[in-house]
C-alpha positions as CSV (number, residue, x, y, z in Angstrom):
1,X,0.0,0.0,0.0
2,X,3.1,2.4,1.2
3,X,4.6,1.8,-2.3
4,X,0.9,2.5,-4.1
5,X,0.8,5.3,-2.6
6,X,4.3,6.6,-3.2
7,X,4.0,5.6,-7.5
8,X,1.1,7.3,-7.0
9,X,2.5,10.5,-5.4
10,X,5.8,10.2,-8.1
11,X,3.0,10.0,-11.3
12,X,1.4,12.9,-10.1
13,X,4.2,14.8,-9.7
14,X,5.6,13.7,-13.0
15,X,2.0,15.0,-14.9
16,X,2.3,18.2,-12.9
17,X,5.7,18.4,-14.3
18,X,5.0,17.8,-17.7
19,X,2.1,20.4,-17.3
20,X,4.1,23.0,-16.6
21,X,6.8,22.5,-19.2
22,X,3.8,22.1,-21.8
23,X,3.4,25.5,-20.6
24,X,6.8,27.0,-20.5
25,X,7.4,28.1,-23.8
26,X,4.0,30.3,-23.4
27,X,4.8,31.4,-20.7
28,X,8.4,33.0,-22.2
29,X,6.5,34.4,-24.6
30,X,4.2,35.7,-22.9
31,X,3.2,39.7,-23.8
32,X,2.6,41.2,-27.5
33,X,5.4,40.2,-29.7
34,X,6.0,37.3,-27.5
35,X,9.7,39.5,-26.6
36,X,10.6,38.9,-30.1
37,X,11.7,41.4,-33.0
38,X,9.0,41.6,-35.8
39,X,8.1,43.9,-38.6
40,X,9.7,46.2,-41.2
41,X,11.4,49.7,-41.3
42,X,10.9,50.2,-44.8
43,X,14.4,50.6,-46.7
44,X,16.1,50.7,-42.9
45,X,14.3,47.3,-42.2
46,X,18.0,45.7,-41.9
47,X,20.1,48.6,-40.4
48,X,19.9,48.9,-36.7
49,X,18.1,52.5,-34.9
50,X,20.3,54.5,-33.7
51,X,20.4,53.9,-29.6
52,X,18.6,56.7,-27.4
53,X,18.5,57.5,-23.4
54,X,15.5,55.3,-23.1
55,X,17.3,52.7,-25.0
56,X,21.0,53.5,-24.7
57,X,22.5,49.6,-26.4
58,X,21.7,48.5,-29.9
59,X,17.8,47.1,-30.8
60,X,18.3,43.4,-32.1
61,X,17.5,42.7,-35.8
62,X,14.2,41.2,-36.6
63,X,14.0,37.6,-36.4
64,X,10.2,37.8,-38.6
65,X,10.5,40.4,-41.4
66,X,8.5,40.8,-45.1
67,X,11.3,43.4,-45.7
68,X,14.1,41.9,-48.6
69,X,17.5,41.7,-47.0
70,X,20.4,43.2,-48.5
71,X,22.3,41.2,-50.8
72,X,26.3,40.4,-49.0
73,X,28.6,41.9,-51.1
74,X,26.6,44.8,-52.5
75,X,27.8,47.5,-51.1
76,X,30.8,48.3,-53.8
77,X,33.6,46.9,-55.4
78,X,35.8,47.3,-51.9
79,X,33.3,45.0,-50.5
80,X,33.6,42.4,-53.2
81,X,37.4,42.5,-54.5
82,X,38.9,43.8,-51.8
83,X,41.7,46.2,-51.0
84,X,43.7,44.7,-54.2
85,X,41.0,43.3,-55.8
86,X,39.2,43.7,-59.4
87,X,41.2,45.1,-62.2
88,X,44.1,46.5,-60.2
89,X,44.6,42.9,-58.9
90,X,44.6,41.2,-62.6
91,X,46.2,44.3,-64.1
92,X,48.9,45.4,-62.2
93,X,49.7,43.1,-59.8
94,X,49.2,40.4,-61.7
95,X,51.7,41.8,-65.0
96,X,54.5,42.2,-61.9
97,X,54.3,38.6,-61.8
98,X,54.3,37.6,-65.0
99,X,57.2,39.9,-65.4
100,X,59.3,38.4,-62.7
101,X,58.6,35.2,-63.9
102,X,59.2,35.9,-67.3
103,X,62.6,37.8,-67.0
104,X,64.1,35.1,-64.9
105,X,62.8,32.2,-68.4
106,X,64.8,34.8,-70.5
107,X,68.1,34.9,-68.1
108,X,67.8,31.0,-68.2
109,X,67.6,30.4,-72.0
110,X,70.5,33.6,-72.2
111,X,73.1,31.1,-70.0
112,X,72.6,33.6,-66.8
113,X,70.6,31.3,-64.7
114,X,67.1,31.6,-63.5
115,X,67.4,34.7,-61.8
116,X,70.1,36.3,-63.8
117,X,67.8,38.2,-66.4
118,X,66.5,39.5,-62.8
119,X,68.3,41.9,-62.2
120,X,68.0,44.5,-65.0
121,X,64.2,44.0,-64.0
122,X,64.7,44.7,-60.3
123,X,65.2,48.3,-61.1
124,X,61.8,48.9,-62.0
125,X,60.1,47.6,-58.7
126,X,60.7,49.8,-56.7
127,X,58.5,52.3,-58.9
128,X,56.1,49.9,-59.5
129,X,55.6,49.2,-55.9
130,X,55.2,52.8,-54.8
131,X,52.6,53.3,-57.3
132,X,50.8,50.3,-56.4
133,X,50.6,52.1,-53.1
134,X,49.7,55.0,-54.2
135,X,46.9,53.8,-55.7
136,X,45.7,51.5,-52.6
137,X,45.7,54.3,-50.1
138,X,43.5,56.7,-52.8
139,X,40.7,53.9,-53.2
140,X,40.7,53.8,-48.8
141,X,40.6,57.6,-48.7
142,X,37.7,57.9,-51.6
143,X,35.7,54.9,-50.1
144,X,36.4,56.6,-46.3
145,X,35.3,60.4,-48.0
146,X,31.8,58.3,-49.9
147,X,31.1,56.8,-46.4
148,X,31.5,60.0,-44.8
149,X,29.2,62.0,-47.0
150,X,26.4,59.3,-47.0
151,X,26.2,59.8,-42.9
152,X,25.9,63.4,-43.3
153,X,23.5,63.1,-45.8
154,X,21.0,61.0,-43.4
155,X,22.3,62.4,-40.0
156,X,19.9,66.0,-40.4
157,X,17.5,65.2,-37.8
158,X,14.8,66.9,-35.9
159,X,13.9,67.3,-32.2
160,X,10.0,67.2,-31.1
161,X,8.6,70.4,-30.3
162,X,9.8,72.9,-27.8
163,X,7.7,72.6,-24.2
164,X,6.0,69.5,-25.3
165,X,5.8,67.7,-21.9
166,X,5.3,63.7,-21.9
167,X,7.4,60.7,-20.9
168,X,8.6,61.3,-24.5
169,X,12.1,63.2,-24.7
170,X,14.1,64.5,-27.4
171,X,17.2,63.2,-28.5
172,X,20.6,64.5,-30.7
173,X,20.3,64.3,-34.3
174,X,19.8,60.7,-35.6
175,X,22.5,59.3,-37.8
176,X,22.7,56.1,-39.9
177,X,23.8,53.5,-37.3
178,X,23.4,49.7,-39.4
179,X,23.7,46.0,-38.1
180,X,26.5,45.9,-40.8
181,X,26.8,46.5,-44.3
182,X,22.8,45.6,-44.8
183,X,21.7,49.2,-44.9
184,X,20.1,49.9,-49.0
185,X,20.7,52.7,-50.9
186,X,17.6,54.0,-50.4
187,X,18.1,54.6,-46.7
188,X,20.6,56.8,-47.2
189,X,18.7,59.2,-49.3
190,X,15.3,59.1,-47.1
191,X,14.7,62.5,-45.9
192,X,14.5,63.1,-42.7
193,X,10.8,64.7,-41.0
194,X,9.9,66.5,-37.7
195,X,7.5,64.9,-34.6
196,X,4.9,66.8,-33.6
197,X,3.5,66.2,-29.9
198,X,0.5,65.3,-31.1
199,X,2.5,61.9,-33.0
200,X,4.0,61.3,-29.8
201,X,0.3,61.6,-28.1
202,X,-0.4,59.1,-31.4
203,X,2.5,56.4,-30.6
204,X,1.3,56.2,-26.6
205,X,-2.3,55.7,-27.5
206,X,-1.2,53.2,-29.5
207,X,0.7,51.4,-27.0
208,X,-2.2,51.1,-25.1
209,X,-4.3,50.4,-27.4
210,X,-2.8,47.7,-29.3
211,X,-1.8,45.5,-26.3
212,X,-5.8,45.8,-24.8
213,X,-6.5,44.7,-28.2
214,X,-4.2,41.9,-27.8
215,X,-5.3,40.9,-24.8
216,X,-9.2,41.1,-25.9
217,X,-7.7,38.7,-28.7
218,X,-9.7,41.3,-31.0
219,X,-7.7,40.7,-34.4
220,X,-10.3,43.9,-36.1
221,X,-8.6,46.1,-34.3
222,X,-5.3,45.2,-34.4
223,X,-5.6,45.6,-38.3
224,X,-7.1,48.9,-37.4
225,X,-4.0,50.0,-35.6
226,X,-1.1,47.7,-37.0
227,X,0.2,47.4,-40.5
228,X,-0.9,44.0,-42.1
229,X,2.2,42.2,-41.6
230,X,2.1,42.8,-38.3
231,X,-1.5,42.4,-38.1
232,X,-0.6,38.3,-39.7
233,X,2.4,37.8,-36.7
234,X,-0.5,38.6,-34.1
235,X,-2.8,36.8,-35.8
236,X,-0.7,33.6,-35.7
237,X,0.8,34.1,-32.1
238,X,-3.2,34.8,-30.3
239,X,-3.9,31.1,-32.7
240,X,-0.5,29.3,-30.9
241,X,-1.8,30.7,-27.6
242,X,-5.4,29.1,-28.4
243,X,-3.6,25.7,-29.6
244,X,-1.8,25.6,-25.9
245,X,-5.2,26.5,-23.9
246,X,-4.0,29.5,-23.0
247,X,-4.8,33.5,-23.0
248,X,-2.1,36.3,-23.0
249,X,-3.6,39.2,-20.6
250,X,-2.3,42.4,-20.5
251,X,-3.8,45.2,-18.6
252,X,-2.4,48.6,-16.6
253,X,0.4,49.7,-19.8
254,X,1.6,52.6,-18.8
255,X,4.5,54.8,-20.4
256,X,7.6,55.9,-18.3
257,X,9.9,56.7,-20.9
258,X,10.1,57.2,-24.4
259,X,12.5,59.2,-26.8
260,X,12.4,59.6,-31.2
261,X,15.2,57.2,-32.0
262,X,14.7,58.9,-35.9
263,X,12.1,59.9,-38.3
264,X,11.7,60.0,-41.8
265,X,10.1,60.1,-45.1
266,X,10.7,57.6,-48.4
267,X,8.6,57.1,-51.2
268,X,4.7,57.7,-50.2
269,X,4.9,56.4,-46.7
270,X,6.5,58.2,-43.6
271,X,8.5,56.4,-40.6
272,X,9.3,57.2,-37.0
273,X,10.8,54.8,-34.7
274,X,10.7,55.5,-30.9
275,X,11.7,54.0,-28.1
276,X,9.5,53.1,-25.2
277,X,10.0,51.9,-21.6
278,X,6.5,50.6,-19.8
279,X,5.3,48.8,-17.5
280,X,2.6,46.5,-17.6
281,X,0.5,43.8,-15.8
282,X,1.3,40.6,-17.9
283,X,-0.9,37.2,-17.2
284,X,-1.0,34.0,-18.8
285,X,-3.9,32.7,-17.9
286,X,-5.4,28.9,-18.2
287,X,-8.2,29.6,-20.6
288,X,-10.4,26.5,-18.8
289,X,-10.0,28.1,-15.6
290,X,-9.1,31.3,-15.7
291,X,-6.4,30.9,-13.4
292,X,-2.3,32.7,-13.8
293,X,-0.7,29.6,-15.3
294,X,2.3,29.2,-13.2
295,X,5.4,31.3,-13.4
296,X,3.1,33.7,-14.9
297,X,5.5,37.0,-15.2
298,X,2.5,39.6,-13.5
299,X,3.8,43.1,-13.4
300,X,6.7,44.0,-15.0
301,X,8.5,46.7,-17.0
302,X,10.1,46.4,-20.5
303,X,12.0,48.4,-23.1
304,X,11.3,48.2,-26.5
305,X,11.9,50.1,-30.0
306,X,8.2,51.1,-31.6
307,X,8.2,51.7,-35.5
308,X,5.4,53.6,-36.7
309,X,4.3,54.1,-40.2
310,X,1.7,57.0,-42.3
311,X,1.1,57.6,-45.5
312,X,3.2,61.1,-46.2
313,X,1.7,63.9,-45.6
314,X,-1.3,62.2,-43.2
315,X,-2.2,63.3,-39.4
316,X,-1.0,61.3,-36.2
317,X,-4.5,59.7,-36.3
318,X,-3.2,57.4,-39.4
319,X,-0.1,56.0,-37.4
320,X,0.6,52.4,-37.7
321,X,2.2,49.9,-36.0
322,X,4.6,48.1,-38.1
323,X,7.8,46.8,-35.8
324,X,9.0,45.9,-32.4
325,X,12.2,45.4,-31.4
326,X,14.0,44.5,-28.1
327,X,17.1,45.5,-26.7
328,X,20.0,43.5,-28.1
């Protein structure tokens, strides 16, 4: 009976087990965006936002985008040849060799030896070294001076509006900060636009808004207030928290601190991405009882970079949500 008891005990505690780790990957995931990185940036999709004082490190890269990634390799011949790459390695470099090689044949068949017919050519090197050079350290300082001038050319930002009191602050000038070399061409030559207060009174409605929505698992309004790419990665997380019997509720979002990260304009649609630092009252709950599922995280705070998008030219009422990302 003793050792009934104690299998019994044992299989009980090895279904509450199992329970809980059915569980656990809900419950990592729990809030909007399930802490991931999701959505587009239009051209900038792929380079990172430069850091602010709400968010001081570098946002991670999206792990779900619709946005094309930038082909490796594509940023110039540098990136492709390298330093002595291309022509100047076939051309130059390249005839050096066949001239070394063929003046030492010639000293050979003339009864000098291999390197005999050598030496006349050895006076010669020198110069063609110290043009080869030459030449090198031009192509870094042109590549270094292009570089330069496509920074400047994206780094004219703007600061919200004078007295505009909110936990939103302003910050210095955005520049072109990237992940790497996966910035496109057209992100350099976006132009940059101003934030009104009444966007950044559009970007914390929207926080609020979109997680209630989230936790109402009302998918209308999310397309209301989200871009439809985003509008699909909520559509499938609220379905995976269905599958596990579960529902993600989030209630008391409140902003503490948010700053512009950058803003700007390309094509017919207009960007800003902020970042945002709020807390929030986070709940799985067992949708059967309507219980916390355990290790349920409950009240919490979080920092995250927002990306909002408009058609150009529109009001703060026609933000949209179309990317989260966390802290790196």
């Amino acid at each position: 009976m003793t050792r009934f008891f104690a299998l019994r005990r044992g299989s009980l505690f090895s279904l509450a087990l199992a329970a809980l780790l059915a569980l656990a990957p809900a419950i990592a995931e729990a809030r909007m965006g399930g802490g991931g990185s999701f959505g587009s940036r239009g051209s900038r999709s792929w380079s990172a936002p430069p850091s602010t004082r709400t968010m001081p490190g570098q946002a991670s890269p999206f792990g779900r985008s619709a946005a094309p990634r930038a082909i490796p390799g594509a940023a110039g011949p540098m990136s492709q040849q390298g330093a002595f790459g291309g022509a100047f390695g076939r051309g130059m470099l390249g005839g050096l060799a066949g001239g070394l090689l063929g003046a030492g044949l010639f000293g050979l068949l003339t009864g000098h030896g291999l390197f005999g017919g050598m030496m006349g050519f050895m006076s010669v090197i020198g110069l063609l070294l110290q043009i080869a050079l030459i030449v090198f350290l031009a192509r870094m300082a042109f590549n270094w001076w292009t570089r330069r001038n496509a920074n400047a050319m994206a780094g004219a930002g703007h600061r919200p509006s004078p007295g505009f009191t909110s936990p939103f602050t302003a910050r210095a000038p955005f520049g072109a900060a990237g992940f790497g070399s996966g910035a496109s061409p057209e992100a350099a030559m976006a132009t940059p636009i101003k934030i009104a207060a009444e966007d950044f009174n559009a970007f914390e409605r929207l926080l609020g808004e979109t997680q209630g929505a989230y936790s109402r698992e009302d998918l209308g309004a999310l397309r209301g207030m989200s871009t439809p790419e985003m509008a699909s990665y909520f559509d499938d997380e609220l379905e995976e928290n269905r599958r596990r019997g579960v529902i993600n509720r989030v209630s008391d979002v409140k902003l503490l601190q948010g700053d512009l990260s950058e803003a700007w304009r390309e094509g017919v649609d207009e960007y800003a991405t902020v970042a945002m630092r709020f807390a929030l009252n986070d709940v799985i709950e067992d949708r059967a009882t309507g219980k916390p599922a355990p290790g349920s995280p409950g009240p919490t705070e979080t920092s995250e970079a927002w990306t909002f998008r408009r058609p150009a030219g529109a009001g703060p009422q026609e933000w949209k949500l179309s990317a989260i990302q966390q802290a790196a």
